[in-house]
C-alpha positions in Angstrom: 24.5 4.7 -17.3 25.5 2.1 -14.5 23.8 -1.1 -13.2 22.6 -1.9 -10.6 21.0 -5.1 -9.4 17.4 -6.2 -9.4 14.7 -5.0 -6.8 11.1 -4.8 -6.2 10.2 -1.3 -5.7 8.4 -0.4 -2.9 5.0 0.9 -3.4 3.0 2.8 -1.1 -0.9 2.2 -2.2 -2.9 5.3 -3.1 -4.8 7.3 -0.3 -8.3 6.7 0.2 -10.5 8.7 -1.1 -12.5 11.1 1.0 -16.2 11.0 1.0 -17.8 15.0 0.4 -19.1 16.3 3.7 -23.0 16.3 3.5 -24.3 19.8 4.4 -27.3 20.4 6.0 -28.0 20.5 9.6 -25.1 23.0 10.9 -27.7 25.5 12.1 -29.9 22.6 13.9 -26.5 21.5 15.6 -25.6 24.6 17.2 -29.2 24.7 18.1 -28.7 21.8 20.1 -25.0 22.8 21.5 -26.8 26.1 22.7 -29.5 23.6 24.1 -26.7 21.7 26.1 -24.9 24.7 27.0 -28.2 26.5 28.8 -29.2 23.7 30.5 -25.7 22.9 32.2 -25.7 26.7 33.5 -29.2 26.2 34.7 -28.2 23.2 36.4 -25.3 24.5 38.0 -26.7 28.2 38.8 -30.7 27.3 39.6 -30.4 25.3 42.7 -28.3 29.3 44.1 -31.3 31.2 43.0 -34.4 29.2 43.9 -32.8 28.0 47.4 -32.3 24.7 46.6 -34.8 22.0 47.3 -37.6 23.4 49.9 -39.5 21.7 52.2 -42.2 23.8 52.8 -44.9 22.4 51.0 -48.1 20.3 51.6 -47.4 16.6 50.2 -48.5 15.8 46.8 -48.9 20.3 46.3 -50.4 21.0 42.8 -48.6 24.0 41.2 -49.1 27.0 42.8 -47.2 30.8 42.7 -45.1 29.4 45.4 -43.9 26.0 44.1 -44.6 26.1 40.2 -44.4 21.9 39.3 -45.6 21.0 42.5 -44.2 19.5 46.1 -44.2 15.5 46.2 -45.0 13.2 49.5 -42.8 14.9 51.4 -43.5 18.8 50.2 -40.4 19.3 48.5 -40.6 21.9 46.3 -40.3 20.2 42.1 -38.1 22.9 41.1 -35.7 22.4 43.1 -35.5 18.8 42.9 -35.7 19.1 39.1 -32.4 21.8 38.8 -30.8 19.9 41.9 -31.3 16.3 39.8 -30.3 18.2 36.6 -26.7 18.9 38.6 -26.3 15.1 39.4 -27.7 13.5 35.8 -25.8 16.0 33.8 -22.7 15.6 35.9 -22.8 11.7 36.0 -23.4 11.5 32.1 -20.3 14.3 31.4 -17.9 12.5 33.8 -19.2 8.9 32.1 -18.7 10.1 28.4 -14.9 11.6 29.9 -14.1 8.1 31.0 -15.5 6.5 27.6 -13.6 8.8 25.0 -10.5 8.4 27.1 -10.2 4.9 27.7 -12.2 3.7 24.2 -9.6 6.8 22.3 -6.9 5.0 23.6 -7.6 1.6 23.0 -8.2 2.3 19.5 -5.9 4.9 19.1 -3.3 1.4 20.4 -5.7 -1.2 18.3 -5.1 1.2 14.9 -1.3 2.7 16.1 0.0 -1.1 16.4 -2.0 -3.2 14.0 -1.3 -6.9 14.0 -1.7 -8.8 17.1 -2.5 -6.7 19.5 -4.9 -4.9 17.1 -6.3 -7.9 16.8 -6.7 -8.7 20.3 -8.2 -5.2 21.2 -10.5 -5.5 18.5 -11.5 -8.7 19.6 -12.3 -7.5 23.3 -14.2 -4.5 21.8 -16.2 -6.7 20.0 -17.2 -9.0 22.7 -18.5 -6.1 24.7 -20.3 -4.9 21.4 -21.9 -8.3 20.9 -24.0 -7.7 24.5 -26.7 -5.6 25.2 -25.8 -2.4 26.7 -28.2 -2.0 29.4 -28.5 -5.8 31.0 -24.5 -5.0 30.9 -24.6 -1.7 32.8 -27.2 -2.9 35.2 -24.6 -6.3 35.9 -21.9 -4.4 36.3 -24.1 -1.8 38.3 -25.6 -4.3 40.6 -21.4 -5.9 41.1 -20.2 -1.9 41.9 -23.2 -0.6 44.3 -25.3 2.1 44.0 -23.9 5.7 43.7 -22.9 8.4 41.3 -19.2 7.6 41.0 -20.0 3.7 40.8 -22.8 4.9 38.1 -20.5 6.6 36.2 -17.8 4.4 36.4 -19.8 1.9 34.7 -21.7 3.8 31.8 -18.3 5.3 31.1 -16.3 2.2 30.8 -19.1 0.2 28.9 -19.6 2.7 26.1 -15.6 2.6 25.9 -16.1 -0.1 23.2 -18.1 2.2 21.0 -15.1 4.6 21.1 -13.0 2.7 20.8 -14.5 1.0 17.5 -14.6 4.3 16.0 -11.5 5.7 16.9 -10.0 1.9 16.1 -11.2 2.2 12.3 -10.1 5.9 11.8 -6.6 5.5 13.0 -6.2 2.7 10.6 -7.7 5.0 7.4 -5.5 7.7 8.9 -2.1 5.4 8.3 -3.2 4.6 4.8 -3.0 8.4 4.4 -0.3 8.8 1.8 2.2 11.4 3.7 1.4 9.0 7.0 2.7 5.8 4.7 5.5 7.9 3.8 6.9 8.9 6.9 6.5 5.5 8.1 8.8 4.4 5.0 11.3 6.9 5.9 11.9 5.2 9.3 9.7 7.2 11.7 9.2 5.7 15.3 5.5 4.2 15.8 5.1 7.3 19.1 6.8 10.3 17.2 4.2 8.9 14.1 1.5 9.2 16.6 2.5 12.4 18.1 2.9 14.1 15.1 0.9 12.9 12.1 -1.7 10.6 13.8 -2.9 12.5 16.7 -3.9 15.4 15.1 -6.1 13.6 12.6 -7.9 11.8 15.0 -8.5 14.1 18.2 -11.1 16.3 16.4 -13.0 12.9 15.9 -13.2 12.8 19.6 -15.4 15.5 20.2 -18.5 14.1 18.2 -17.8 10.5 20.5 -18.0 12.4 23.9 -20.9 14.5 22.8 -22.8 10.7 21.9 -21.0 9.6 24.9 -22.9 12.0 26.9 -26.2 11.3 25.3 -26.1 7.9 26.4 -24.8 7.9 29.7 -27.7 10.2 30.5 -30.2 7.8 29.2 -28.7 5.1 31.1 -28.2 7.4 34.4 -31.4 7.4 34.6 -32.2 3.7 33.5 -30.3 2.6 36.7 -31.8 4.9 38.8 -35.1 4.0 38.1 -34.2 0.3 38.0 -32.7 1.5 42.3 -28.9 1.4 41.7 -28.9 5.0 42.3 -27.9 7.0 45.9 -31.5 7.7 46.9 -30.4 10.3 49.0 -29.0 12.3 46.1 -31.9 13.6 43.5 -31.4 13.7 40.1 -33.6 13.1 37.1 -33.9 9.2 37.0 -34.5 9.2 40.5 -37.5 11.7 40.9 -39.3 9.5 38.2 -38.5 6.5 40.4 -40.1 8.2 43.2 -42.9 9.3 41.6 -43.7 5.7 40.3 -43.1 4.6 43.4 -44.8 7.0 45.7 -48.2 7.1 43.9 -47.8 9.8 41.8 -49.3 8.1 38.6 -52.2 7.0 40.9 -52.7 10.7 42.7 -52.6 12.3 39.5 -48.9 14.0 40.6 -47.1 12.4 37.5 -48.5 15.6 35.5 -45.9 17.8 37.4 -44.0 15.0 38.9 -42.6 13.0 36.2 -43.3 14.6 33.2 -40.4 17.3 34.0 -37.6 15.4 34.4 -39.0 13.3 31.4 -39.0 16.2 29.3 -35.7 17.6 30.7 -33.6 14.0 29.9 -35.6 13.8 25.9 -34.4 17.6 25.6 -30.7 17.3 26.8 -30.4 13.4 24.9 -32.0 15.2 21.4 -29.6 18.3 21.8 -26.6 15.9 22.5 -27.9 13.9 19.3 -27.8 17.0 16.5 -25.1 18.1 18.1 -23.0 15.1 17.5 -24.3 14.6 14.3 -23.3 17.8 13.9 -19.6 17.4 14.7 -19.7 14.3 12.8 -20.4 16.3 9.8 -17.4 18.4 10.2 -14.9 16.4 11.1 -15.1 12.7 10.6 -13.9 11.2 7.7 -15.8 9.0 5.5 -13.7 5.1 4.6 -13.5 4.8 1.2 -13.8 1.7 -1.3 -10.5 -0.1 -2.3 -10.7 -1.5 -5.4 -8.9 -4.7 -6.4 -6.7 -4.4 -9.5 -7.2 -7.8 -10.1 -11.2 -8.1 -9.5 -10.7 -11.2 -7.1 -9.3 -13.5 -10.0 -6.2 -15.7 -9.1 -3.4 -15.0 -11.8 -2.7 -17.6 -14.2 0.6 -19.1 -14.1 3.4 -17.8 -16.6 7.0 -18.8 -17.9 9.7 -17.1 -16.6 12.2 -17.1 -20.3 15.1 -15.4 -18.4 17.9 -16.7 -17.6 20.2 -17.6 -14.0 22.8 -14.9 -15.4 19.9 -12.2 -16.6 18.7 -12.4 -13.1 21.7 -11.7 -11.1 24.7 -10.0 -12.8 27.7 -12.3 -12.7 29.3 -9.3 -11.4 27.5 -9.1 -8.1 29.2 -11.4 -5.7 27.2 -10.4 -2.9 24.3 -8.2 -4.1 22.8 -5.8 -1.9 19.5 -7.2 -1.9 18.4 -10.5 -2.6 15.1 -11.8 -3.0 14.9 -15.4 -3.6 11.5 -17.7 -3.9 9.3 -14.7 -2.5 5.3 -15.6 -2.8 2.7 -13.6 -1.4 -0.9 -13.6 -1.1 -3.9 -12.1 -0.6 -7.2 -13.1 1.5 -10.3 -12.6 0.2 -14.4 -13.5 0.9 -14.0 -16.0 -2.5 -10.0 -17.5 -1.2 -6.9 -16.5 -1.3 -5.6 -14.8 -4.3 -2.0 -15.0 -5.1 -0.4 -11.2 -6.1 3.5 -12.7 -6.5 4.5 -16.3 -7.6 8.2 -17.2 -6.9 10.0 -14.0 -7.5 13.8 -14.4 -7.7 16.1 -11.2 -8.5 19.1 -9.5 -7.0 20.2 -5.7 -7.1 24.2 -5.6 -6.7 26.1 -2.3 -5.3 25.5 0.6 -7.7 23.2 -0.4 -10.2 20.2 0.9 -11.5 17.3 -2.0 -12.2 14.2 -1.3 -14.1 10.5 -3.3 -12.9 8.1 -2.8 -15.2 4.5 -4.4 -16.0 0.9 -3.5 -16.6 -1.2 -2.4 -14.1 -2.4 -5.2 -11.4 0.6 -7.7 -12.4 2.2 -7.5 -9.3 5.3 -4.8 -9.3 3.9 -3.1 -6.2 2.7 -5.5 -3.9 6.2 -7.0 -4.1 8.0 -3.7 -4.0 5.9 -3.6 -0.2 7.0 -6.2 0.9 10.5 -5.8 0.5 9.9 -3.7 3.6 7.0 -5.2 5.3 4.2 -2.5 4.4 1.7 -4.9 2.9 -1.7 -4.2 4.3 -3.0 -6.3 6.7 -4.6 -8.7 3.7 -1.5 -9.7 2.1 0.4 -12.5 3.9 3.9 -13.6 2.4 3.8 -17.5 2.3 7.5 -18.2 1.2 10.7 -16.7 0.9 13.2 -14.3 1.5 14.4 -10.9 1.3 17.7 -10.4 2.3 19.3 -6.6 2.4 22.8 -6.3 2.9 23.2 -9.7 4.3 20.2 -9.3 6.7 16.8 -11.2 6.4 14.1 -8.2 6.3 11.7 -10.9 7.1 13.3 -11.8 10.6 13.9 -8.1 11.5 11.9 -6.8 14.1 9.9 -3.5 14.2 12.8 -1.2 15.5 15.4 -2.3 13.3 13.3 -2.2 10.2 12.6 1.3 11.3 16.4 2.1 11.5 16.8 0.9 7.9 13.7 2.4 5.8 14.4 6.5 5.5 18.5 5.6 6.5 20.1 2.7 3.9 16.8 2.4 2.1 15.4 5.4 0.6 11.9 5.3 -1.0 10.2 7.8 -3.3 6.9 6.2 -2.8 3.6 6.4 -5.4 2.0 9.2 -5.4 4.5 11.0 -4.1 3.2 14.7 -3.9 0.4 13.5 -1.5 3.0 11.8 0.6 3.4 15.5 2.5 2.0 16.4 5.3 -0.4 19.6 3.9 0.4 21.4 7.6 3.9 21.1 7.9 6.4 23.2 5.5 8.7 20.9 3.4 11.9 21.8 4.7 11.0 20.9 7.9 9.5 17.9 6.7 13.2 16.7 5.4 14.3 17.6 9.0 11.6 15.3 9.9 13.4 12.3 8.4 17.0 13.6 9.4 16.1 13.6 12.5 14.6 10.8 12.7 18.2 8.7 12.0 20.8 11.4 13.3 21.1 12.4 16.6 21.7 16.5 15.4 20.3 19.6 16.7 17.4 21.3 14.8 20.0 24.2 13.7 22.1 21.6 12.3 19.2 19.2 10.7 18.1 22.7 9.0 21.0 23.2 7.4 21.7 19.6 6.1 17.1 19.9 4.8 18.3 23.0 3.3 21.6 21.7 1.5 19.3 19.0 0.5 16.4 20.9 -1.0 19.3 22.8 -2.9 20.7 20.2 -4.7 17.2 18.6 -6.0 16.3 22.5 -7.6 14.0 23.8 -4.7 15.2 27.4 -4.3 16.2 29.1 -0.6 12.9 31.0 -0.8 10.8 27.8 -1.2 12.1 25.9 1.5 9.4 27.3 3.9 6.7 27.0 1.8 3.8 24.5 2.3 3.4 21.5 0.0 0.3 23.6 -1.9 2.5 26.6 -2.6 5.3 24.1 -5.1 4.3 22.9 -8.2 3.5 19.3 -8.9 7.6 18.6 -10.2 8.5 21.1 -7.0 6.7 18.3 -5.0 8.1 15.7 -6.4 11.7 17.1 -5.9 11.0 17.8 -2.0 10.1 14.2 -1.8 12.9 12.8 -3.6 14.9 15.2 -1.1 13.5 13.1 1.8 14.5 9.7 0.5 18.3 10.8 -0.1 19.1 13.3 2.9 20.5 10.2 4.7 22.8 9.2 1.7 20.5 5.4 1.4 22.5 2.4 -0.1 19.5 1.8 -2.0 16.8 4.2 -3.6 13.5 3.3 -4.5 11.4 5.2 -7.0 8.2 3.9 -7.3 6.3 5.5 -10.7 8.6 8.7 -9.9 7.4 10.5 -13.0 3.5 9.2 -12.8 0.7 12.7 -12.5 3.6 14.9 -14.1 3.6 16.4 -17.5 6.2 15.5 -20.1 8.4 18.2 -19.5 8.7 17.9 -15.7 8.8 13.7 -16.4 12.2 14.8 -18.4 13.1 16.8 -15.0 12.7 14.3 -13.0 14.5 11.4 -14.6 17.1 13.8 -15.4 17.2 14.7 -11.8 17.5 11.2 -10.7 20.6 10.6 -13.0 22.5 13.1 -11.9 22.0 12.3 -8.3 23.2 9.1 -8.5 26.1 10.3 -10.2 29.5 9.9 -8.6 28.0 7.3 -6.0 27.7 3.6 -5.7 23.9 4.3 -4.8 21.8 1.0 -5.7 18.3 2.4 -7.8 15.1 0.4 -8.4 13.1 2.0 -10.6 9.2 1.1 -10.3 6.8 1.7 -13.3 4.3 1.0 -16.5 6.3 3.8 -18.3 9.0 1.7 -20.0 10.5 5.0 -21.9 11.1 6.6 -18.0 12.6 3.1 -17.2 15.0 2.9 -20.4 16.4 6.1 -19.8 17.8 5.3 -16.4 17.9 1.3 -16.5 20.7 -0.6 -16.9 18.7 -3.9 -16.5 15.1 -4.3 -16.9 12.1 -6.9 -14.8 8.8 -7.7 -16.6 6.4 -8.6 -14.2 3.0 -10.4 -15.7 0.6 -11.5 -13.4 2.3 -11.8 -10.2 5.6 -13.6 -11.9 8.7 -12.2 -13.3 8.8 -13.6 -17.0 11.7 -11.6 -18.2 14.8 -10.2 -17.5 18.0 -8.7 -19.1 20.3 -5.6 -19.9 18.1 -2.8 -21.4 19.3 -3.5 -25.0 18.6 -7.0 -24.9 15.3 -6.6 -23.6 14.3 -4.1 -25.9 15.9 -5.1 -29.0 15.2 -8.8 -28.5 12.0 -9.6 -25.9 11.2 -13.0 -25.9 8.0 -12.8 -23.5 4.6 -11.8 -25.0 4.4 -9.3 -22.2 7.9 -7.6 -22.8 6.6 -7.3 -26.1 3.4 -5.9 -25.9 5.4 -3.0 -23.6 7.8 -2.6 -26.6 5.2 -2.5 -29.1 3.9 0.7 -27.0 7.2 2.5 -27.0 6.8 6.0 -29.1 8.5 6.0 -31.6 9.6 8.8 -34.3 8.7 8.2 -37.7 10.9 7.2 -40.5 11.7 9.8 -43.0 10.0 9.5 -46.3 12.2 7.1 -48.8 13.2 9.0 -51.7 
């Protein structure tokens, strides 16, 4: 076994959980789409078959065989004003909800996609427009624009935006958190071919349910501002023959029973079907944001000594170690104060060795192994240090070259590895995925290299189409140690490689990872609480306790001699075979 300097691994946090779709109410939805769908058709076919809006009536008509609701003041026939309107209202609110899912979809789609700043600053913006009353805001804007369908439009459409765009916002950021999503981001996927390919389909079905709401409100507020006269009067539509109807008498004539109730009637029917049937959608396809817990409950950790030594830390071998991490401290906010996760973590990995972190649960060995690549989440915040990677600050790069290194020199196995593939996508193609990504090859080429790949981790030619739930659990994990070495990384990092596998298939995979890094000068950091997994690999072994690093040595020291209470509570749980009897 060879050494190989110090690192933190990388870990990818654990997908949030899904919520379980509620049932109930599938039958009612459709009832309502079938609702929507009718009423369009009528809309767009009734004003053909009645004639559109006669004028052949007496003013203020009761209903009669010839005009069924009615005339009003000027003899128009009600019908016809109520399917003519029903073609304005209906095409105002479907032409307001376009403009709302497609401008509030891409600003959150950007807000969630980015993160950061400019998250920050959309969110921001959609929050200001939140914070004020929808209506007073159309009716400003309305009142700025003109009157006028298009202007009416223009301005329900971009208003409810921020709604959208809130929604969309928050589900492209659970979307990232997805584990196969983290993944390809650690293997160096560009932020628009991450969109494009994992992103986007995950959030476009959760457009529909926003357009149909979209639609619900706009006509609501159609006919708020027409009422309120920042409609075309010359163009009928539902708002505007109540308008007319207030204002023309009809509540003092006794008209309003055929008058206004209609349209009434006609905008509760079309908003209520719009409503199940979004709720509907929303049923089907939207996911629900789970709870993250925090390992350490909100509690700050308590200092500890570090025992190891200057030369323990960094081999005296490594001149110039392939990573360096020196005075790193990170922290996260919280509703009580910040909590600090790492506390001054100093370690090296030199060229071709193979370094052990290991620690209980919550003591820090994956928020630092994140931020040796800068995929914290958005709480953490490192507050000194640095990282240095082959010479290079990881701290200073910016996006693009920190893209060209992760999934090319730095290769990552992340946790929970067999949810980090995409469940649509068959594995080899996901290994072309990251080959691709880094090499400029043609897809015949990239195929072959996956292929070539798969073969030398144990996936068989007949297995290399298959979809992630056709392998086994060890299949898995072999496909995704596949995608962290197809570009031939400097370094590997394997965080808990071996965790959700049996003991047989834990063997595997340790065994695996040996004998790739055999005949190489491939660096290895091995993440995990399994210190057996560790010592079989290892050549030099990190104890982390509560966010510090309190011990450090060759596996045999470590082992054989801990000086830490933690390293020795670890040791204490190594199995160990029974003595034979004494005679």
């Amino acid at each position: 076994m060879t050494g190989q300097p110090d690192v933190v691994a990388m870990v990818l946090a654990p997908a949030p959980t899904l919520g379980r779709r509620t049932r109930g109410g599938g039958r009612l939805a459709a009832a309502g789409a079938a609702t929507v769908i009718a009423m369009c058709l009528l809309a767009l076919a009734g004003p053909v078959l009645v004639g559109g809006v006669l004028t052949d009536g007496a003013p203020f008509g009761s209903p009669s065989l010839a005009h069924p609701l009615g005339t009003d003041d000027l003899g128009r026939d009600m019908v016809g004003l109520l399917l003519v309107g029903g073609r304005t209202s209906l095409a105002i609110a479907l032409v307001a909800a376009t403009i709302a899912t497609v401008a509030g979809g891409a600003l959150g789609l950007t807000a969630g996609l980015l993160a950061g700043r400019a998250d920050m600053v959309i969110a921001r913006g959609l929050d200001i427009v939140l914070a004020l009353p929808f209506l007073p805001l159309v009716l400003v804007v309305g009142a700025f624009l003109g009157p006028g369908p298009v202007g009416e439009a223009l301005v329900i459409g971009l208003a409810w935006s921020a709604h959208t765009g809130r929604v969309i916002r928050s589900q492209t950021l659970e979307a990232r958190s997805r584990p196969h999503v983290q993944a390809a981001r650690a293997m160096g996927a560009p932020m628009a071919w991450l969109a494009r390919r994992h992103l986007l389909p995950i959030v476009t079905p959760l457009l529909v349910p926003q357009f149909v709401r979209a639609a619900g409100a706009a006509l609501i507020a159609e006919a708020s501002l027409t009422f309120l006269g920042l409609g075309d009067p010359t163009i009928p539509s539902w708002g505007g023959t109540i308008a007319f109807g207030q204002a023309r008498g009809a509540l003092l004539s006794g008209a309003w029973t055929w008058w206004i109730v209609p349209p009434g009637l006609c905008i509760a029917l079309v908003v209520t079907a719009l409503a199940v049937t979004g709720f509907g959608l929303e049923e089907r396809v939207q996911p629900r944001i789970a709870h993250w817990t925090d390992d350490g409950q909100g509690r700050s950790p308590t200092p500890a000594t570090a025992s190891m030594s200057e030369s323990a830390a960094s081999p005296a071998s490594a001149a110039t170690p392939l990573l360096a991490v020196t005075g790193l401290a990170i922290e996260y906010a919280t509703d009580r104060g910040p909590v600090r996760a790492v506390r001054r973590a100093d370690f090296s990995v030199g060229e071709g060795e193979v370094v052990g972190i290991v620690g209980d649960s919550g003591s820090g060995k994956s928020t630092l192994a994140m931020a040796l690549v800068r995929l914290t989440s958005s709480a953490a915040r490192t507050t000194a240090g640095s990282i240095r990677f082959a010479d290079r600050d990881l701290r200073t790069l910016g996006a693009d070259e920190l893209r060209r290194l992760r999934g090319d020199r730095i290769g990552l196995v992340p946790q929970n590895a067999m949810q980090g593939l995409d469940p649509v996508i068959d594995v080899q193609a996901q290994v072309v995925e990251v080959i691709r990504a880094h090499r400029t090859i043609d897809a015949r080429a990239a195929g072959e290299r996956a292929s070539a790949m798969l073969r030398r981790v144990g996936i068989d030619d007949a297995r290399h189409h298959a979809y992630p739930h056709e392998l086994s659990g060890g299949m898995r994990q072999r496909v995704v140690i596949a995608m962290a070495l197809v570009n031939d990384p400097a370094l590997l990092i394997a965080d808990e490689p071996t965790t959700g596998l049996d003991v047989i298939v834990q063997h595997e995979i340790a065994d695996l990872l040996a004998e790739l890094r055999e005949g190489t000068r491939m660096s290895m950091v091995i993440v995990s609480h399994d210190l057996p997994t560790v010592v079989r690999l290892a050549d030099r072994i990190l104890v982390m306790s509560d966010g510090a690093i309190v011990e450090a040595g060759s596996v045999n020291r470590v082992i054989g001699a801990p000086e830490h209470p933690a390293t020795a509570r670890l040791v204490r749980a190594l199995p160990r075979l029974a003595p034979t009897g004494a005679g």
